[in-house]
C-alpha positions as CSV (number, residue, x, y, z in Angstrom):
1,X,-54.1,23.7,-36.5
2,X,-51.8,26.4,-35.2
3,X,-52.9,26.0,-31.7
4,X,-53.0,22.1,-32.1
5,X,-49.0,22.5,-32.8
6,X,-48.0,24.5,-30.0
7,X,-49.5,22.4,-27.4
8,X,-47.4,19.6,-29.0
9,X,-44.6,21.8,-28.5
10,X,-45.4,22.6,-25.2
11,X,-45.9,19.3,-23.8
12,X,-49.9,20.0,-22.6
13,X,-51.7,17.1,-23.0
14,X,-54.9,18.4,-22.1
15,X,-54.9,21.7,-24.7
16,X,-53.8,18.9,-27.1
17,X,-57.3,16.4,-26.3
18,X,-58.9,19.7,-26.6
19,X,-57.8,20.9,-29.9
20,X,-58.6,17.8,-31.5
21,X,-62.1,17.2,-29.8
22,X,-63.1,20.5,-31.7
23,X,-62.0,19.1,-35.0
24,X,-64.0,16.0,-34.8
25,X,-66.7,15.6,-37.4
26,X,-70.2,15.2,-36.4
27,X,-71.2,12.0,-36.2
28,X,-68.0,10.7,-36.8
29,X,-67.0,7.8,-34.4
30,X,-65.9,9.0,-31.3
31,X,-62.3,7.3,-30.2
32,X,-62.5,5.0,-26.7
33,X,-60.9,6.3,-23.9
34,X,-59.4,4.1,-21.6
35,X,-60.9,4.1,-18.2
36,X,-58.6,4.2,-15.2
37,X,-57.9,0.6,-14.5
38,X,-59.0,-1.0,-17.7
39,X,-57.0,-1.9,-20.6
40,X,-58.2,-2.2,-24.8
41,X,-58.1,-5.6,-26.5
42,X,-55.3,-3.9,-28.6
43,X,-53.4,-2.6,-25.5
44,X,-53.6,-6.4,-24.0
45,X,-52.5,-7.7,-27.6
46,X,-49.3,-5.1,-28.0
47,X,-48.2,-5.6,-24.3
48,X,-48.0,-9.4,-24.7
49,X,-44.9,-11.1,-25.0
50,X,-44.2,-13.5,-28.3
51,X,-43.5,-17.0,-27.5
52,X,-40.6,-18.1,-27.9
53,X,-40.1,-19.6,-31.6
54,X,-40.4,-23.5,-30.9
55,X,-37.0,-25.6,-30.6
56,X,-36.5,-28.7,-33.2
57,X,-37.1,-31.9,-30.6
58,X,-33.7,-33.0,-31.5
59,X,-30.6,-30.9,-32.4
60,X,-30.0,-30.7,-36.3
61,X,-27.0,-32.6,-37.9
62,X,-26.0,-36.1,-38.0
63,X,-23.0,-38.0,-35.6
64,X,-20.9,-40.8,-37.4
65,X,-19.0,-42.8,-35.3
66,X,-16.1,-45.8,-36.2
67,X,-16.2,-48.9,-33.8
68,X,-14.1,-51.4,-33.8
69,X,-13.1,-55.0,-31.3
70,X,-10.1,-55.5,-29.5
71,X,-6.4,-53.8,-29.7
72,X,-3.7,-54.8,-28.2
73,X,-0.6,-53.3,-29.8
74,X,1.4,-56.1,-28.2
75,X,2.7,-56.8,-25.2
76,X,6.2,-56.1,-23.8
77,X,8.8,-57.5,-25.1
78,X,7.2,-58.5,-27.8
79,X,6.4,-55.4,-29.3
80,X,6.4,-54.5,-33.4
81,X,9.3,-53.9,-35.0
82,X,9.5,-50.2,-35.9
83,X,8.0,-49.3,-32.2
84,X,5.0,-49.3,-33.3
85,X,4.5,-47.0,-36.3
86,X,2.8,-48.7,-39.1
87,X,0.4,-50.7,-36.8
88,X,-2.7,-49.1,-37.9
89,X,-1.4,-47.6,-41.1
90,X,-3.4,-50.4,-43.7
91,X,-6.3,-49.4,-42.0
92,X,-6.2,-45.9,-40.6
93,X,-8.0,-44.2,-43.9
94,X,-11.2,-46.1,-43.2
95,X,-11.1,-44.8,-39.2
96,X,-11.6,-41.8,-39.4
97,X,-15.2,-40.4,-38.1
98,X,-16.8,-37.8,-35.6
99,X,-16.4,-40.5,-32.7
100,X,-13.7,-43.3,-33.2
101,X,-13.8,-46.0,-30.7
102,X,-11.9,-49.4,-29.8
103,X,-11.6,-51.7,-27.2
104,X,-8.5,-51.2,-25.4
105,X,-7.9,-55.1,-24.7
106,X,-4.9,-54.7,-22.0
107,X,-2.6,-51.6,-20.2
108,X,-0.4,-48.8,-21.3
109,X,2.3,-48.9,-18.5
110,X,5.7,-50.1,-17.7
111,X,4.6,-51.6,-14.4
112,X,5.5,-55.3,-14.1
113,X,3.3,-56.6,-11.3
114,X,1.4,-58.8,-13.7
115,X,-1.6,-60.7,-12.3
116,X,-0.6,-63.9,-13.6
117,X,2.3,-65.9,-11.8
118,X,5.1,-67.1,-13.5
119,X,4.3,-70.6,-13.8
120,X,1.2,-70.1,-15.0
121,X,0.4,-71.3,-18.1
122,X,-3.3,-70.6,-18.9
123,X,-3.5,-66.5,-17.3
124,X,-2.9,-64.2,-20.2
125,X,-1.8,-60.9,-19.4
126,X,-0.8,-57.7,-21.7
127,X,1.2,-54.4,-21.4
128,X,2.5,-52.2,-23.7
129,X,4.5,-49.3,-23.3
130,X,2.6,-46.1,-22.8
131,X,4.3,-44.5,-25.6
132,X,2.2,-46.4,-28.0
133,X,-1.1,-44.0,-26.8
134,X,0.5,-41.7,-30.2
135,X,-0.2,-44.3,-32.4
136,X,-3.8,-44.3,-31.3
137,X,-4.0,-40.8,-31.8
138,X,-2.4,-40.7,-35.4
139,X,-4.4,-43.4,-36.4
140,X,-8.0,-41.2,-35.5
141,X,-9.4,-43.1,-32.6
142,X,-11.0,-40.1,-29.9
143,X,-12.2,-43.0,-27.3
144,X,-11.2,-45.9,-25.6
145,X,-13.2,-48.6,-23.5
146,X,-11.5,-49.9,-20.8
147,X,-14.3,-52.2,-19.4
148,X,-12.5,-55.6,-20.0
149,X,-11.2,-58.5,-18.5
150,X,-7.2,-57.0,-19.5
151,X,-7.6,-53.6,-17.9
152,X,-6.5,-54.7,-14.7
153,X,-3.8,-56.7,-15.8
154,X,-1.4,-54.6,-14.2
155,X,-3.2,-53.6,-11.1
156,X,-4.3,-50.2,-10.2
157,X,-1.1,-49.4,-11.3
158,X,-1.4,-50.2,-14.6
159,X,-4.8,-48.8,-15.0
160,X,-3.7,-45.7,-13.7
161,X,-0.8,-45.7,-16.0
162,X,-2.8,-46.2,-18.8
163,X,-5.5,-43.6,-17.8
164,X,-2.8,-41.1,-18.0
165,X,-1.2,-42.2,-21.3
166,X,-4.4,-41.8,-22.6
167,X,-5.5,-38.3,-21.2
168,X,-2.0,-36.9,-22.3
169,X,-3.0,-37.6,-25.9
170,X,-6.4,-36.4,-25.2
171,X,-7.7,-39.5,-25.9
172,X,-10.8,-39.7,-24.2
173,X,-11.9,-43.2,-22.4
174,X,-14.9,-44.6,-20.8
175,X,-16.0,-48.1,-18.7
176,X,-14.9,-47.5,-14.7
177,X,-17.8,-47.6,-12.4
178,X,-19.9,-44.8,-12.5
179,X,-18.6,-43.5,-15.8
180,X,-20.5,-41.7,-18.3
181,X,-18.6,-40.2,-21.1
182,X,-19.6,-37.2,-22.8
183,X,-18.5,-35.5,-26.3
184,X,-20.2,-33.2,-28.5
185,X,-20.5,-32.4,-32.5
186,X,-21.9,-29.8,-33.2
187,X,-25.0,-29.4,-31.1
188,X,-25.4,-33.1,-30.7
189,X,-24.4,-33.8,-27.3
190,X,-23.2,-37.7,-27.0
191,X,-22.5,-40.1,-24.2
192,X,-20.5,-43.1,-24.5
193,X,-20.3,-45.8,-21.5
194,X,-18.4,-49.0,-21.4
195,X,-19.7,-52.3,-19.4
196,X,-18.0,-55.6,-18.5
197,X,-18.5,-58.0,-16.2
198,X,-15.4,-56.9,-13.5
199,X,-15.0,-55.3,-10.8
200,X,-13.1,-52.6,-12.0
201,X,-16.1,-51.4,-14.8
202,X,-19.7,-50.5,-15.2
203,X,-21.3,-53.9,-14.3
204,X,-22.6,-55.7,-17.0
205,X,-24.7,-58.3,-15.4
206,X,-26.4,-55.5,-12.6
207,X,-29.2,-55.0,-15.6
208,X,-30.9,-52.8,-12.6
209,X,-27.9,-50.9,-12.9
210,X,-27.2,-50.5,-16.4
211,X,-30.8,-49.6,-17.1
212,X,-30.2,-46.7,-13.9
213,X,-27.0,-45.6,-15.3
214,X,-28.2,-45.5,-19.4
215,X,-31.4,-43.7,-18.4
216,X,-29.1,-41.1,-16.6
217,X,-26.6,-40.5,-19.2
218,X,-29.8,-40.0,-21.9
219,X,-31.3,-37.3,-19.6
220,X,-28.4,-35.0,-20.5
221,X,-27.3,-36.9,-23.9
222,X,-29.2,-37.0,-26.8
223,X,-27.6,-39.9,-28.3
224,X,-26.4,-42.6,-26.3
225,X,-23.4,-45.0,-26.8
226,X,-23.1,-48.4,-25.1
227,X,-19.9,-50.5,-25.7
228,X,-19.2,-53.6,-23.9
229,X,-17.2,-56.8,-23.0
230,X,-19.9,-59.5,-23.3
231,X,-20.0,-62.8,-24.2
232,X,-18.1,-66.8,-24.2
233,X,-14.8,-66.6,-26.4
234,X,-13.6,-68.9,-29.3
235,X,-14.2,-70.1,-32.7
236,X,-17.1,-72.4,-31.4
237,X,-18.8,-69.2,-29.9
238,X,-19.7,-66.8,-33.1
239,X,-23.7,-67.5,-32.8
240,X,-25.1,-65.5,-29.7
241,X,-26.9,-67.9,-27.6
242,X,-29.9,-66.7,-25.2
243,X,-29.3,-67.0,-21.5
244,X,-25.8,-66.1,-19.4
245,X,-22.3,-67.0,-21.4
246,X,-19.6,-68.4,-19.2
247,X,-15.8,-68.3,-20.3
248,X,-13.3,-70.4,-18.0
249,X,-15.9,-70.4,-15.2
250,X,-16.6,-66.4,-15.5
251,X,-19.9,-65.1,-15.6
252,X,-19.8,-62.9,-19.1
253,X,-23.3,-61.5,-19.0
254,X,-26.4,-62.1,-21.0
255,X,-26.0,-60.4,-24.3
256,X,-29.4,-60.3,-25.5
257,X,-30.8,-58.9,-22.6
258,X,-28.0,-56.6,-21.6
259,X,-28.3,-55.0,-25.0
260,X,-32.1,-54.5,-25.0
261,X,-32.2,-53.3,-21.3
262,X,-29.3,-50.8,-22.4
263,X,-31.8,-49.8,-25.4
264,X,-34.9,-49.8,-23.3
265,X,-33.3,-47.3,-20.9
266,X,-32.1,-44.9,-23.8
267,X,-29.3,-46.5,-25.7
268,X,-28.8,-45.9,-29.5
269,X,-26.1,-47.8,-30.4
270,X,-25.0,-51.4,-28.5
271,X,-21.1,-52.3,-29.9
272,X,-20.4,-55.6,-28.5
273,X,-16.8,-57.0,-28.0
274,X,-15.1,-60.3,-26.2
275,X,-15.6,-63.5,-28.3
276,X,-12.6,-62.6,-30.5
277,X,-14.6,-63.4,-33.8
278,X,-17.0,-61.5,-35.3
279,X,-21.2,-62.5,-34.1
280,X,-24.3,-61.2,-35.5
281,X,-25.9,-57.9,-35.6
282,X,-29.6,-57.2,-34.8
283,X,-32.2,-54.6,-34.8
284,X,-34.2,-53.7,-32.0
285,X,-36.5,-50.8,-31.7
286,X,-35.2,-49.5,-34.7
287,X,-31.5,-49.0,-32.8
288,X,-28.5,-51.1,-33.6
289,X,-26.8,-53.9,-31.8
290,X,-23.5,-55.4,-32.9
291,X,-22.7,-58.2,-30.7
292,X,-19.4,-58.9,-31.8
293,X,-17.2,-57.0,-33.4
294,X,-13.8,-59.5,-33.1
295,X,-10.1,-59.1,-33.0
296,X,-9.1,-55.8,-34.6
297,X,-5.0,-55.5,-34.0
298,X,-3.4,-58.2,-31.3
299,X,-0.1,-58.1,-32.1
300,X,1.6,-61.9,-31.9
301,X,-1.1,-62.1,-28.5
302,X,-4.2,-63.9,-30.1
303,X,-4.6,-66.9,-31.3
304,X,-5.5,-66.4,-35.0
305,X,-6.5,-67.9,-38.3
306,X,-9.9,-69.2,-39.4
307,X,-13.2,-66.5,-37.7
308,X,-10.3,-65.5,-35.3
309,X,-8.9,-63.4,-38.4
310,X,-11.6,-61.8,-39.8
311,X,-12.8,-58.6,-38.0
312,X,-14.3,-55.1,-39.5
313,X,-14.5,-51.5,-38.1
314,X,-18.5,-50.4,-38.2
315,X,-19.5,-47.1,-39.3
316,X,-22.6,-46.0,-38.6
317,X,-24.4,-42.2,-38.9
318,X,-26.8,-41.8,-36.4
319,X,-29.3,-38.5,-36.3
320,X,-29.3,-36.0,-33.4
321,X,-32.6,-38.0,-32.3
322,X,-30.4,-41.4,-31.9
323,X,-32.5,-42.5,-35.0
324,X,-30.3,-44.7,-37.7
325,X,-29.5,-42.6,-40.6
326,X,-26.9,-45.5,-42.2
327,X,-24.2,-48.0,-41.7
328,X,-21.8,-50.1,-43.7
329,X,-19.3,-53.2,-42.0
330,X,-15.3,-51.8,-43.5
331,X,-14.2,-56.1,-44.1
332,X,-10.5,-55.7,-42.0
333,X,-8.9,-58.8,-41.2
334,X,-5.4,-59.6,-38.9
335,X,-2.1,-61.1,-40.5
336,X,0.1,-63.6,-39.5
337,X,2.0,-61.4,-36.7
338,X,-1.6,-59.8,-35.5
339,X,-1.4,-56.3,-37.1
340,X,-5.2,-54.7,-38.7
341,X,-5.2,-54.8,-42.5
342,X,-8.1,-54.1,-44.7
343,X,-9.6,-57.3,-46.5
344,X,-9.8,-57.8,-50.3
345,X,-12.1,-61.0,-49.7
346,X,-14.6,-59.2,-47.7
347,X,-15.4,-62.2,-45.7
348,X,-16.5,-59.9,-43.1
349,X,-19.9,-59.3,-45.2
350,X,-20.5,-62.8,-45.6
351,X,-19.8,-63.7,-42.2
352,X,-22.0,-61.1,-40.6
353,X,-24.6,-61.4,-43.2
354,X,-25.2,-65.5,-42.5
355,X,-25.1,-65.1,-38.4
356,X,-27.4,-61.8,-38.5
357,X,-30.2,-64.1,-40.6
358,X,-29.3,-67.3,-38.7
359,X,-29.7,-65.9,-34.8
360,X,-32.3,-63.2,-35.3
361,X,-34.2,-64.0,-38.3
362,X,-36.4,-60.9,-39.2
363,X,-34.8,-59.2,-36.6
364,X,-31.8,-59.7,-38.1
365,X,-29.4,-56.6,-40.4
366,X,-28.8,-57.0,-44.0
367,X,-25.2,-56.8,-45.5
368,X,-24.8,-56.3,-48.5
369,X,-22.6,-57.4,-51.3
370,X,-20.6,-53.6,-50.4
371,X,-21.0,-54.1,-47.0
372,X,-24.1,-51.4,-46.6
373,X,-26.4,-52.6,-43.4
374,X,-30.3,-52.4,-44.4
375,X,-33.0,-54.4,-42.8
376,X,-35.0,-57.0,-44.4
């Protein structure tokens, strides 16, 4: 055994095969030796890489996001009294989520090329001083849509103008042509687009287009957002009817089936907005479509009282797969002067409850009695 240490010493491999040759028992099995240019099963097995442990097919974690209707924190001059402030202060506790988004019904600017000419008596257009973009941020909302029929009030101008506000609060915003919005939590990776049926946004009648642009935001998304301006306006107009809406001789898309094509391209969540009362909620392919979700804050700029009060701001929890993990309707509702407060009556429920049966049947969500959403 001396020997057999000094050739380990020195390095000789040969005197070292030799040594232990000789100490082989006979009869004993004799060890393989590798010929040149073959390799041993157990060679082949330690030389081969370990795949890769296997990725979950949807990031872990859960996304909660706060939707509510329309905002306008009125419209210069008439503007609330303390600038502002306490507008979303009654309901700002029950905003708060991963992803907080409104419609942003009109411009933050102080241009004053309005759209509408001074005689006119039937053009509505709204402006509020770009200053007010803080109160949006205090109040917890991330995004805004700007894919309605008041975001060019203004012009480009006032777009622009309200674009900026927004970005200097870091206030993200979607809706403009081509415009996919993204935001993460935590691993989930989310996209939010807004739709309407202008010019100056996503198109929400092109359903080739919508389905093009949804499908491309869920290749890099994994859950997708669609919010949109759809739909006739008034008290008359809370059950959603198949076929196109018109409003004052304006094509405002065909709910149903711009929600569904939105969902059959990849879309998790549908938040509908533009009748100014709250409509029905449905369930299609497991996913979520609010078609309405009413006035949330118009200060002294809507007409009001009766469905044209009642609003809500849905919460939903969605998984990182886009599946529904829960939901529950918050029953809001506007005051005389227009400004969001939280509703003791909870007509909200019952509202949303009887049009969900009434236009979608088994289709249609559950509310119950705390607001919770369930299917039937």
């Amino acid at each position: 055994m001396r020997g057999v240490l000094l050739a380990l010493r020195a390095g000789a491999v040969v005197a070292l095969v030799a040594v232990v040759a000789s100490l082989l028992v006979d009869g004993a099995p004799t060890p393989a030796v590798a010929q040149p240019g073959s390799t041993t099963r157990a060679a082949k097995q330690a030389s081969k890489p370990k795949p890769p442990p296997k990725k979950p097919p949807f990031p872990p974690g859960v996304v909660t996001i706060s939707a509510v209707g329309d905002i306008v924190m009125g419209s210069t001059p008439r503007l609330p009294p303390d600038g502002g402030r306490g507008f979303f202060s009654d309901v700002a506790a029950d905003l708060p989520a991963d992803i907080v988004l409104g419609n942003l019904e009109g411009t933050l600017t102080t241009a004053t090329a309005s759209k509408c000419s001074p005689s006119s008596t039937d053009c509505f257009s709204f402006r509020t001083p770009p200053s007010y973009a803080r109160w949006l941020q205090r109040a917890g909302f991330t995004m805004l849509n700007l894919a309605n029929n008041h975001a060019f009030d203004f012009g480009k101008r006032g777009l622009q103008d309200t674009i900026g506000a927004l970005d200097e609060r870091g206030l993200a915003h979607t809706g403009r042509p081509g415009q996919v919005t993204t935001t993460t939590v935590g691993e989930i990776r989310v996209a939010v687009l807004g739709f309407a049926a202008y010019p100056w946004a996503n198109s929400l009648s092109d359903l080739p287009a919508v389905r093009k642009l949804v499908a491309r935001a869920a290749r890099t998304a994994d859950l997708v957002v669609v919010t949109a301006h759809m739909g006739a306006e008034g008290t008359d107009k809370q059950h959603v009817r198949r076929g196109t809406e018109r409003y004052l001789g304006e094509d405002r898309g065909d709910p149903v089936r711009f929600a569904r094509a939105a969902i059959d391209a990849g879309a998790d969540l549908v938040v509908g907005h533009g009748p100014h009362v709250l409509r029905g909620m449905e369930w299609y392919k497991g996913r979520l479509i609010a078609y309405s979700l009413g006035n949330f804050g118009g200060y002294k700029v809507f007409s009001l009282g009766g469905p044209l009060s009642v609003s809500g701001i849905l919460r939903v929890t969605l998984r990182g797969d886009g599946r529904f993990e829960a939901g529950i309707l918050v029953p809001t509702r506007l005051n005389d002067a227009g400004v969001p407060r939280l509703d003791p009556s909870e007509q909200a429920h019952a509202i949303v409850r009887s049009l969900s049966k009434a236009d979608f049947g088994a289709r249609g969500v559950t509310v119950s009695s705390t607001g919770v959403l369930g299917r039937r």
